[in-house]
C-alpha positions in Angstrom: 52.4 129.3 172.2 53.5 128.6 168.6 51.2 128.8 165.6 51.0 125.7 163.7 51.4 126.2 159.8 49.5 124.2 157.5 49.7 124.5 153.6 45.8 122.8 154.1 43.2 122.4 156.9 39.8 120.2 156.1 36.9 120.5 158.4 34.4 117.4 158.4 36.4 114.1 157.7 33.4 112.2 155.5 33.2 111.5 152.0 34.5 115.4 150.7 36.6 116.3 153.0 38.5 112.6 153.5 39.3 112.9 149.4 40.8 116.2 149.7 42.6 115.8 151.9 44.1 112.5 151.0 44.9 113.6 147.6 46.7 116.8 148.8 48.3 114.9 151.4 49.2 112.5 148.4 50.4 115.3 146.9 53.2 116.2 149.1 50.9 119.1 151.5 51.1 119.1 155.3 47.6 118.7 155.8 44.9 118.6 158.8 41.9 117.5 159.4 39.7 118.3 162.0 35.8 116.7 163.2 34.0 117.2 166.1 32.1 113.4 166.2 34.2 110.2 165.1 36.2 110.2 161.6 34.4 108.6 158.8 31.4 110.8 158.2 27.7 110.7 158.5 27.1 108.2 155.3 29.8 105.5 156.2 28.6 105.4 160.0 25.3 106.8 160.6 24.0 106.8 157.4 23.4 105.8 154.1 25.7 102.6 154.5 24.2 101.3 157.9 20.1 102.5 157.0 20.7 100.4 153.8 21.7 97.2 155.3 18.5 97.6 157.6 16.4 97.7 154.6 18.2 94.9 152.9 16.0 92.5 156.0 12.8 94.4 154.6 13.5 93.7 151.2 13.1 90.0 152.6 10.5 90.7 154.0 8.2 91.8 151.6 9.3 89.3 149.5 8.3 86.5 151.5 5.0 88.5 152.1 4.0 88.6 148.6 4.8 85.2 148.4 3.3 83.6 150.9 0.6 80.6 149.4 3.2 80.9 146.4 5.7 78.5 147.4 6.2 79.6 150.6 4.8 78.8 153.8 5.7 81.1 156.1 7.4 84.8 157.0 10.8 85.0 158.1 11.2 86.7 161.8 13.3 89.8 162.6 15.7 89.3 165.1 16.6 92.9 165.9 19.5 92.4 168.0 20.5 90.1 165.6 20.5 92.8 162.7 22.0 95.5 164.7 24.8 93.4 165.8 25.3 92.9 161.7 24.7 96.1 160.9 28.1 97.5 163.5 30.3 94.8 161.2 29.6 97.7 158.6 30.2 100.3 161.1 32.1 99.9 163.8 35.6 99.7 162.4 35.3 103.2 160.2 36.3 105.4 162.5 39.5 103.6 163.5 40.5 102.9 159.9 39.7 106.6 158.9 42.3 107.5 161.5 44.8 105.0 160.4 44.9 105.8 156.6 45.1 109.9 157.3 48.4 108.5 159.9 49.8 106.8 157.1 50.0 109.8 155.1 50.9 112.1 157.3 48.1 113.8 157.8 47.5 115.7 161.2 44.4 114.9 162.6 41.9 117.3 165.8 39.1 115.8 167.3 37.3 118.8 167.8 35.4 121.6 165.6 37.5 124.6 164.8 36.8 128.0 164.7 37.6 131.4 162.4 39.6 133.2 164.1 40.6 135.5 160.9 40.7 134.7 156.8 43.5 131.7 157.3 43.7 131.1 160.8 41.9 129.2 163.2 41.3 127.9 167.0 41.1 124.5 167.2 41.8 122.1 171.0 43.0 125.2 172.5 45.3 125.7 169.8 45.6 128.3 167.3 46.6 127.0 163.5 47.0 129.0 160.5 46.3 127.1 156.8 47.2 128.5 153.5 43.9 126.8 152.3 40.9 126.2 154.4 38.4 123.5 153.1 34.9 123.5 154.5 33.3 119.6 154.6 31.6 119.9 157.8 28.0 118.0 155.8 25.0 118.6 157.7 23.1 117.5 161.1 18.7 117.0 161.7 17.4 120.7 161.7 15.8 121.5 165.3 11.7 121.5 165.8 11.3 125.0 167.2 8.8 123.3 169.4 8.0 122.7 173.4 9.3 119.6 174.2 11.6 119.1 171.3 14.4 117.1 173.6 12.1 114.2 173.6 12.4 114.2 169.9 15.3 111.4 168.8 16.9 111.4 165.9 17.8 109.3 162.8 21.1 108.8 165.1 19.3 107.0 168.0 17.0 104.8 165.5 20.5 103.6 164.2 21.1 102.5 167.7 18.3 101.2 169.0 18.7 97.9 171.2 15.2 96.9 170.9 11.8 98.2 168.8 8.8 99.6 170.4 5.7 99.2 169.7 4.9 101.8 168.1 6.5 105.2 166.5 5.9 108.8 165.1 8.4 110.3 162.7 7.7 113.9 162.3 8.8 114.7 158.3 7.7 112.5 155.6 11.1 113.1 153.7 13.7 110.6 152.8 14.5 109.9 156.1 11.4 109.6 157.4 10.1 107.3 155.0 12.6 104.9 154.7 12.8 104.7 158.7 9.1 104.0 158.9 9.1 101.2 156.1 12.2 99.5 158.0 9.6 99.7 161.4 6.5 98.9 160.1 8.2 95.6 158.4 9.2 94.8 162.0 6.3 94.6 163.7 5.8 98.5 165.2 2.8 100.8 164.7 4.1 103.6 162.8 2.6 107.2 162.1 3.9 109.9 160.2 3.4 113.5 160.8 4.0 116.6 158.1 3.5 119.8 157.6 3.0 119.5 154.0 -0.5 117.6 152.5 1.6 115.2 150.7 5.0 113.1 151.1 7.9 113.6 149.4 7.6 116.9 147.3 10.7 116.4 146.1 9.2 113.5 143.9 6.5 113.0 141.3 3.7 113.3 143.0 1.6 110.6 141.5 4.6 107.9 142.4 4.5 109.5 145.6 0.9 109.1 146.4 0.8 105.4 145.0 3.5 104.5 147.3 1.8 106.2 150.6 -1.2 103.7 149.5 0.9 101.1 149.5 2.9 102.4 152.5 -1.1 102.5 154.4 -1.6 98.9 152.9 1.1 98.0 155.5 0.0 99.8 158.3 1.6 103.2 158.9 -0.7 106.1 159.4 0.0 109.4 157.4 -1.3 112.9 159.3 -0.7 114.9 156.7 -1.0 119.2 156.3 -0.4 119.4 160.3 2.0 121.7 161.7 3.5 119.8 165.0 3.2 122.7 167.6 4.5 119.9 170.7 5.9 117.2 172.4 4.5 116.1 175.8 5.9 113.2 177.7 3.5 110.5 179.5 3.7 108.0 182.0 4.5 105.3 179.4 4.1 107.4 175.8 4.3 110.5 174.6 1.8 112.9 173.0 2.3 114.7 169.5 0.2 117.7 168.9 -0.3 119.6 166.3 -2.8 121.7 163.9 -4.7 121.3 161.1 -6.7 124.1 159.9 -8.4 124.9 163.1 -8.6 121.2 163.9 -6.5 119.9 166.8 -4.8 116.9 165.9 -3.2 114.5 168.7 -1.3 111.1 168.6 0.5 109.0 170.9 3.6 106.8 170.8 6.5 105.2 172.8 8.9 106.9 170.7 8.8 109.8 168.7 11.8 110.9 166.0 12.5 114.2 164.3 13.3 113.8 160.5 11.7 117.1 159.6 15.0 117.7 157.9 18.8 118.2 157.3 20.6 121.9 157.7 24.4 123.1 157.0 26.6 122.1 159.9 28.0 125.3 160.0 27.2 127.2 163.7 30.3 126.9 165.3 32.8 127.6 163.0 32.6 131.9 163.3 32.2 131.9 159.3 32.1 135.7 159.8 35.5 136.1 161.5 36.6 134.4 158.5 35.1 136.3 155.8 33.3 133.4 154.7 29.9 134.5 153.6 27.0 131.8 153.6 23.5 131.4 153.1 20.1 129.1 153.8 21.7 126.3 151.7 25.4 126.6 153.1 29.0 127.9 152.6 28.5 130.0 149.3 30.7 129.4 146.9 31.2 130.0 142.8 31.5 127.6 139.8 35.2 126.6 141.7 33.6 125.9 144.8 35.4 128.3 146.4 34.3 131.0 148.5 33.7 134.5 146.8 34.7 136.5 150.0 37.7 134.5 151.1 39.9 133.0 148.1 41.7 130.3 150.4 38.6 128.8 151.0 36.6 125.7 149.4 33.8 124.1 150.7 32.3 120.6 149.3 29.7 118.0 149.6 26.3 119.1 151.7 27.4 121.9 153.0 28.4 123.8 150.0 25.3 125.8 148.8 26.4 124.7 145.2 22.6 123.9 144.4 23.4 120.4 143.9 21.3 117.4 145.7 22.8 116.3 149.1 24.3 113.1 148.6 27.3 110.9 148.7 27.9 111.0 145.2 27.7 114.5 144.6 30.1 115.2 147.7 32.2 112.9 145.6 32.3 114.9 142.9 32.7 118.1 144.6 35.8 117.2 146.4 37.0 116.2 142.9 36.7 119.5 141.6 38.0 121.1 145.0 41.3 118.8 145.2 42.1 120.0 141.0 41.5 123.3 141.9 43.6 123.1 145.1 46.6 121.6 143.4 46.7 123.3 140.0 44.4 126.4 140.5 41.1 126.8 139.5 41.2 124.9 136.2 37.6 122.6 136.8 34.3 124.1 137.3 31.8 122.4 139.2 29.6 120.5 135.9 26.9 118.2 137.7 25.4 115.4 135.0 21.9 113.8 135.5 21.7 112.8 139.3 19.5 110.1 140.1 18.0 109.9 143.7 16.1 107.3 145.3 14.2 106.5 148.8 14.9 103.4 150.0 11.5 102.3 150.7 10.0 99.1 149.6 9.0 100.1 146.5 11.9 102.0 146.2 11.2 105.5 144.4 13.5 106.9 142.1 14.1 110.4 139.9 16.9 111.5 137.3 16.5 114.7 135.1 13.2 117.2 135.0 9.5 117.0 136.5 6.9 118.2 134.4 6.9 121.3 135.5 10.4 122.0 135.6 9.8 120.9 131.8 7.6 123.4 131.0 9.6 126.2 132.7 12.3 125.4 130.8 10.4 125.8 127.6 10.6 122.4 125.8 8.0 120.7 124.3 8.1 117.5 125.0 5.5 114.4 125.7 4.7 112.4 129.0 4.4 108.6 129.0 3.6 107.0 132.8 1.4 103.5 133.7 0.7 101.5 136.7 2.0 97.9 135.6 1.8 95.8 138.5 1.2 93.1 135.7 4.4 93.5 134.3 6.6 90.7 134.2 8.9 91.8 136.6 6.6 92.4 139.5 3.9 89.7 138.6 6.0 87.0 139.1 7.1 88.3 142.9 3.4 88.8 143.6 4.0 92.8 144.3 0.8 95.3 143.8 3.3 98.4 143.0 4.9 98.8 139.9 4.9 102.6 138.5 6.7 104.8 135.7 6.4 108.0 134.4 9.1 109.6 131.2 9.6 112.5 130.2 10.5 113.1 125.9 11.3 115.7 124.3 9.8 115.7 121.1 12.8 117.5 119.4 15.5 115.1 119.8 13.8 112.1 121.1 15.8 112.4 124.2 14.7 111.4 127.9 14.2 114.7 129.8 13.2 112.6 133.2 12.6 109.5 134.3 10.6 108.7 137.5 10.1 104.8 138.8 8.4 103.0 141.9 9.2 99.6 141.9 10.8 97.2 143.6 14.1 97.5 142.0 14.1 101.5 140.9 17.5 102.4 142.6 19.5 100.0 139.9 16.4 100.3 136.6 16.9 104.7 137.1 20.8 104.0 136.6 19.9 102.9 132.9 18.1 106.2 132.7 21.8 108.3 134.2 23.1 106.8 131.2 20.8 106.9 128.9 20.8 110.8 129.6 24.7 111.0 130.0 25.3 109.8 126.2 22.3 111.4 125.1 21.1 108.6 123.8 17.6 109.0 122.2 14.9 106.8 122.4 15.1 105.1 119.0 18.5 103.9 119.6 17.4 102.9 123.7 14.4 100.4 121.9 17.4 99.3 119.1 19.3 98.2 122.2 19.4 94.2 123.3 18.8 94.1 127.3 19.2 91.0 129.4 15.7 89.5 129.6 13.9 89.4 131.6 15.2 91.6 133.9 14.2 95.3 135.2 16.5 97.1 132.8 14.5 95.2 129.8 11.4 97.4 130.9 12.8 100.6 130.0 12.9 100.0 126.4 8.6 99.9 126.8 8.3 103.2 129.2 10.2 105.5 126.4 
């Protein structure tokens, strides 16, 4: 059987991998691309996109809530088939219109994940192809509980999916994923619990915005079991049982469903990485200030699975693949430079970071003042009735320039994007408070939290 030549093969056809290869494709290459689960990506079809318009019918919620005896009379009702049947007019079409713009470009597409067979050739549907570049964009899947009774865990997938709500849930991880999931079912009606290992949610995150928004979070309903290590999953007649330990204390809980989001890892077990010389790590492929692999020249990995040290999220696998397709088509001429990156959990409040913590601050030796408030009775959240309204900035006293900024409100994911620039044009704070804003709007209320 005849080996297929390739001047480039992608693996993983989401946001990375999709730009890379278009642009080389673009460029005049004879490209392929290769996924094992339908083209598009997690973020376009099972993620980001699709969780978001779920929490655009909280967002309504809460608002209603707060205003309820304030001009309105009554809550809105979820109609969860409804939503779902909304939320596929986002998604279904992806895959099918992935597939259609790589035809019209030429671009040769598997439907399967390959394998390493050596440096520049792999096994892919029974066929064997060779690439004169190989890039790696395969993202990353839910890491698995090491745990009896783990298949009864579902995942953030299935939630995604679901036809109807139950009555009640446990997420086990109080991450991003798990967060913004429970908020979404706790809105709708179902008794939510959270379990984690760790005594607190979201380490990631300042932790005093992160413990005002698990009170609010318990204000509507969903129970926290925090510093408990999950040790199994038992299925019941009608529920099933969570246990786990704390200290030497036995902790137990019970729900109709129960959903892993302990966790994301680098989607990276099937592809024989070691046949290929491609070395690799805890965090993914590894790779140097080109993104390209130190071991094996002709090959580039981008987005989540890169162990780059960046965050893993759409953006950033944006700007990866940017710095991949230069390097591709005119050698390595752009390291990988990450600016300020703002995340945010889609919760309602919604809890934002960009730039330093304090004690990244202090490691990095600058000296440098805190300013952070609870203002509920800000403008801005007084006059939609909400109870959570947080900041907390970070100065350095040097220059006058915003080191961090953390916010939990109800509109943090667009208010930290004043911060990404303010950081960007190192812009000091003198010249933020010179600034005319809109008012009143959210992006006014940075000029008083620097």
């Amino acid at each position: 059987m005849a080996i297929e030549e390739y001047d480039l093969f992608v693996i993983g056809t989401g946001t990375a991998g999709k730009r890379v290869a278009t642009a080389c494709a673009e460029a005049g290459w004879h490209v392929a691309i290769a996924d094992r689960r339908e083209y598009g990506g997690t973020c376009s079809n099972r993620g980001c996109d699709p969780k978001k318009v779920l929490v655009g019918i909280t967002e309504v919620m809460e608002l209603s809530k707060n205003l309820m005896g304030k001009g309105l009379n009554s809550v809105p009702e979820v109609n969860w088939e409804d939503l779902m049947k909304f939320k596929r007019t986002f998604t279904d079409a992806i895959p099918a219109a992935t597939e259609r713009d790589f035809k019209e470009i030429g671009v040769k597409m598997y439907h399967q994940s390959p394998s390493f067979l050596d440096n520049n050739t792999l096994s892919v549907e029974g066929k064997t192809v060779r690439a004169k570049k190989i890039v790696i964009a395969t993202g990353m899947h839910p890491v698995e509980l090491k745990i009896p009774g783990r298949e009864h865990a579902l995942l953030s997938d299935d939630f995604l999916e679901l036809p109807q709500l139950p009555k009640s849930m446990i997420f086990i991880g109080a991450g991003y994923v798990g967060m913004e999931f429970a908020h979404i079912a706790a809105r709708c009606g179902v008794k939510v619990t959270i379990v984690d290992t760790e005594d607190r949610i979201l380490t990631n995150f300042d932790e005093k915005l992160a413990n005002y928004l698990q009170e609010n979070s318990e204000q509507l309903g969903i129970e926290f079991v925090l510093g408990t290590r999950v040790n199994a999953i038992e299925k019941l007649r009608k529920n099933f049982r969570v246990s786990g330990k704390r200290g030497e204390e036995t902790i137990e809980v019970k729900a109709e469903m129960v959903f892993n989001t302990a966790g994301r890892v680098p989607s990276i077990e099937e592809l024989d990485l070691e046949k290929g010389n491609v070395a690799f790590e805890k965090d993914g492929i590894t790779v140097n200030e080109y993104l390209q692999s130190p071991t094996n020249p002709d090959v580039f990995a981008c987005g989540d699975v890169s162990a780059s040290g960046t965050l893993p999220l759409t953006p950033l696998s944006s700007q990866e693949a940017r710095v991949v397709k230069y390097n591709l088509l005119k050698g390595n001429v752009m390291k990988l430079d990450v600016p300020p990156t703002p995340s945010v959990v889609f919760t309602q409040p919604q809890l934002a970071s960009v730039g330093l913590n304090e004690k990244e601050a202090r490691e990095k030796g600058y000296d440098f003042h805190v300013r952070e408030e609870n203002v509920p009775h800000w403008y801005n959240s007084k006059r939609f009735n909400q109870n959570c309204y947080a900041y907390k900035t970070l100065i350095d006293k040097k220059t006058g320039l915003v080191l961090g900024a953390h916010l939990l409100s109800a509109d943090a994911a667009e208010t930290i994007n004043m911060f990404v620039m303010a950081m960007c044009g190192k812009l000091d704070c003198s010249t933020l408070k010179g600034m005319i804003f809109t008012y009143p709007s959210w992006a006014s209320d940075i000029k008083a939290m620097v």
